[in-house]
C-alpha positions in Angstrom: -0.8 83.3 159.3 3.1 83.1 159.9 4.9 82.8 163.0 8.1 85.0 163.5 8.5 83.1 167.3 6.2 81.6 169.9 4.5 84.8 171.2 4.9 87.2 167.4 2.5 86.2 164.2 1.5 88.4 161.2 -1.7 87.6 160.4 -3.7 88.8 156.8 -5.8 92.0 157.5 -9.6 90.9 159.0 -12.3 93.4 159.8 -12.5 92.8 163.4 -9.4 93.5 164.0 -10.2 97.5 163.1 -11.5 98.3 166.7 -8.1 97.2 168.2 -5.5 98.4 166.0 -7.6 101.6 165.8 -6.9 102.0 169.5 -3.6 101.3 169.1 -3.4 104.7 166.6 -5.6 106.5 169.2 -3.6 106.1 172.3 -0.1 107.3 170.6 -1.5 109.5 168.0 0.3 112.6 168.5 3.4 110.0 167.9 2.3 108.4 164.8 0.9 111.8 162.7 4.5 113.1 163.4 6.0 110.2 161.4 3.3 109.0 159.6 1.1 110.8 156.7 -1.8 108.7 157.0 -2.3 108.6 160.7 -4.4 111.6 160.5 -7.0 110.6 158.2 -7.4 107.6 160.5 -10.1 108.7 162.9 -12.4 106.5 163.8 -12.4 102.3 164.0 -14.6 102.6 161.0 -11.8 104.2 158.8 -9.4 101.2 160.0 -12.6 98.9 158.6 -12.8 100.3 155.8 -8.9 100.5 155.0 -8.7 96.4 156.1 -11.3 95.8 153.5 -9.4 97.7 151.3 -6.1 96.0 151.9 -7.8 92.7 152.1 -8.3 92.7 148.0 -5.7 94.6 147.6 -3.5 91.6 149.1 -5.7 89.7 146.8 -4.7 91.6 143.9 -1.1 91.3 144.6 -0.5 94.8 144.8 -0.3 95.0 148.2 1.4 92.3 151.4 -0.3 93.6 154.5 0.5 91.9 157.9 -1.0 92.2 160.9 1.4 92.1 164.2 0.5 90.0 166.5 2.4 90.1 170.0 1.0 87.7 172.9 -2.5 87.4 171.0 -3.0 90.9 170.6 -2.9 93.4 167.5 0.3 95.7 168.0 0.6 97.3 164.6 1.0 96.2 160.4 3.8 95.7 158.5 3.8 96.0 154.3 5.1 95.9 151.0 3.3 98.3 149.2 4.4 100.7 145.3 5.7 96.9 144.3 6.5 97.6 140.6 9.4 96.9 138.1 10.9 94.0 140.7 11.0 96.8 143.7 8.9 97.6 146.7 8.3 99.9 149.7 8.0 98.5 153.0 5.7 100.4 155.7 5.9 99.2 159.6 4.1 100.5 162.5 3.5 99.1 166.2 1.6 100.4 169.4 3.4 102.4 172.0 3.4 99.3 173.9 5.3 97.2 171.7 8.4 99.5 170.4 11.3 98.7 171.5 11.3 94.8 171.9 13.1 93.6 168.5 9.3 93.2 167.2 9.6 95.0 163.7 13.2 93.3 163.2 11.4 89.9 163.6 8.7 91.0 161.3 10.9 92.5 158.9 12.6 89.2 158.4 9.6 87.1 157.4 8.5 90.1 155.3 11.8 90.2 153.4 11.3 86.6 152.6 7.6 86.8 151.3 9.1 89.6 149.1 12.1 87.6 147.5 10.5 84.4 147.2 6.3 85.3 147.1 6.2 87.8 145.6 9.6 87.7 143.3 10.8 91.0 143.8 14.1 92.0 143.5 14.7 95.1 145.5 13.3 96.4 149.4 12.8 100.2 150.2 12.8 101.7 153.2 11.5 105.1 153.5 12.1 106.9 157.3 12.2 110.6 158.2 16.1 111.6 158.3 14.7 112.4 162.5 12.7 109.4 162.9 15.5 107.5 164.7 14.0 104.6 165.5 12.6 103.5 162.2 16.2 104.4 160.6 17.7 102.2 163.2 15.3 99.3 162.2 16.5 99.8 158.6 20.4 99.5 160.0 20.3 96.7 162.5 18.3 94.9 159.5 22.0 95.5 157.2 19.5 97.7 155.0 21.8 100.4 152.8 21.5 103.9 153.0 21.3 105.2 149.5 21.1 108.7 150.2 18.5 111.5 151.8 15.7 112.7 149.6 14.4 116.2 150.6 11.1 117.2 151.7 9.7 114.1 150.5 7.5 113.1 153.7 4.3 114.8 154.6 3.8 115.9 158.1 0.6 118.4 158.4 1.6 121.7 156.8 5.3 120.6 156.4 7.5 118.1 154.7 9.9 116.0 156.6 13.5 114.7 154.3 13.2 111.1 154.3 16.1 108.4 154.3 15.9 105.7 151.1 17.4 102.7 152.8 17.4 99.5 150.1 18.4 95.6 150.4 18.5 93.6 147.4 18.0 89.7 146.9 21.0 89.1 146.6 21.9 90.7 149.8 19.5 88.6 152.1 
């Protein structure tokens, strides 16, 4: 467990936590599916089990970080380094309807970066968001990440593709 302040921790992935953050998905779905490719394959607090497990060796492994966010002793989302190869990888974020809004994922992001630079040795941070997903591109900017350009109909979304953002921050730029 780390603490970003008194009230925000990221916590390793645990089973029980799978009812929770699987509520979390349920109560802003509609949100998350337009944003997030995975959303709808999550549909039951089973499927969350299963996927903690999952991330739990992965973590273990070193192929995936995978945080839980904790706000006020309550799940509120996941934050993670995942594709890490060749000294780069992709950070994911998500939080609860609830939570957005409140500096949480900037907090988050911070201690991520630094289990990334120093952990985990990489040398370069990626940060995928839908060019229309506002609010994760603005968590990429307040967090001095650089846009490196707009790849096309790279995201997901049902039947259609969204263009993403590539947003990066290197070590050295910490």
């Amino acid at each position: 467990m780390s603490t970003v302040t008194d009230f925000l921790q990221l916590k390793e992935p645990a089973v029980t936590d799978a009812t929770a953050l699987y509520n979390l998905i349920e109560q802003d779905r509609a949100y998350l599916e337009q944003w997030l490719p995975w959303a709808d394959s999550m549909q039951s607090a089973a499927d969350e089990a299963a996927f903690l497990q999952y991330s739990q060796q992965r973590n273990a492994d070193r192929k995936l970080w995978l945080r839980i966010i904790w706000v006020a002793d309550q799940p509120a989302g996941m934050i993670d380094i995942h594709e890490m190869k060749d000294g780069h990888g992709e950070i994911g974020y998500w939080l609860g309807r609830d939570f957005r809004k409140r500096g949480v994922v900037s907090h988050c992001l911070a201690l991520t970066e630094q289990a990334a630079f120093t952990a985990l040795h990489l040398n370069k941070l990626i940060i995928l968001a839908a060019t229309a997903n506002t609010a994760s591109r603005h968590v990429a900017e307040r967090n001095h990440y650089h846009l490196d350009g707009i790849l096309r109909q790279h995201i997901p979304s049902g039947n259609d593709y969204h263009d993403a953002a590539i947003y990066s921050k290197l070590k050295t730029e910490q």
